[in-house]
N, C-alpha and C positions, 0 to 999 in steps of 0.2 A: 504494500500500500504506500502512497507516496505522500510525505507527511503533508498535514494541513497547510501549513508556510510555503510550500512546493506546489500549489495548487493553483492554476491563473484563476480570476475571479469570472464571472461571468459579466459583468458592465465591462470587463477590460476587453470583452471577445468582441466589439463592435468599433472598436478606435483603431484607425488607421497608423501608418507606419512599418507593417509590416512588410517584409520579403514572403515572397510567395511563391512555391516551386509546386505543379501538379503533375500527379501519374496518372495514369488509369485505376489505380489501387487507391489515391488518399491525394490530400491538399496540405501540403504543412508551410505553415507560415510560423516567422523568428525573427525578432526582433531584441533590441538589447533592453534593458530595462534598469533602474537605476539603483534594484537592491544588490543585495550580497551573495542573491542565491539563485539557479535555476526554477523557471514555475512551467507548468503542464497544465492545457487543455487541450480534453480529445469529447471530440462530437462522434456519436454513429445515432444515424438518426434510426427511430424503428422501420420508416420507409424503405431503408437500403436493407436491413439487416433485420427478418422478422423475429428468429429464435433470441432470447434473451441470452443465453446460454451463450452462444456464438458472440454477440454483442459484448458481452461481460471477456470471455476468453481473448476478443481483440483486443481490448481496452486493457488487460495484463499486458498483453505484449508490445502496447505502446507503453507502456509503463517500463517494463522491464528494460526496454532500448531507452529511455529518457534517464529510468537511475546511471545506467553505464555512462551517459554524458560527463567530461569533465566539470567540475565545477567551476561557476561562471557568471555572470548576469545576463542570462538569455531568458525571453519566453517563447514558448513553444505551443503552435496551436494546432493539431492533429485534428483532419477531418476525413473520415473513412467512408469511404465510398460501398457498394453494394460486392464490386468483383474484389474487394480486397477478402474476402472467403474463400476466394480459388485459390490463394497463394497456403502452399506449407508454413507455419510457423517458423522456421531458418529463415524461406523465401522471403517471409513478411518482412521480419525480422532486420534480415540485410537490406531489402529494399529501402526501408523505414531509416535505416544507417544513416545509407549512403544519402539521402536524400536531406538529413537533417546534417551531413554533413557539410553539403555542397552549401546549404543557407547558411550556416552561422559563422555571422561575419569574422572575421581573422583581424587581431588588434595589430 
């Protein structure tokens, strides 16, 4: 679970300034932010993603690839699309990587 303090809010998922990189699997936008710590939000809406179950199991494994993040002042906004259920877990996993790689900016 990712602690409370690591959580982006919801008012903040509507303010501009974000980098924004999209697949076919998810939308991740990151942007800097001015505390001390990395924060996470991930959307899967029930439209893309009926089973709860599956909803819940992706939302670990965006998590899971957020903790491994160095520590930093980034926010992070994960939004999971419907075919991101076709990818293996590894698949997810790295895709999710690389992609949160390529956005967060390099000081």
């Amino acid at each position: 679970m990712v602690p409370k303090a690591s959580r982006l809010p919801y008012k903040e998922f509507r303010e501009h300034g974000y980098r924004e990189a999209t697949t076919p699997f998810f939308s991740v936008k990151a942007r800097r932010n001015v505390l001390g710590e990395n924060r996470l939000g991930v959307v899967v809406r029930v439209s893309s993603v009926k089973s709860a179950v599956r909803r819940n199991f992706l939302k670990r494994q965006v998590k899971t690839v957020f903790l491994s993040i160095p520590p930093g002042k980034i926010d992070l906004l994960v939004i999971l699309r419907s075919r991101a259920t076709l990818l293996s877990k590894h698949t997810f996993q790295k895709e999710l990587r690389d992609t949160i790689n390529f956005l967060i900016p390099h000081s």
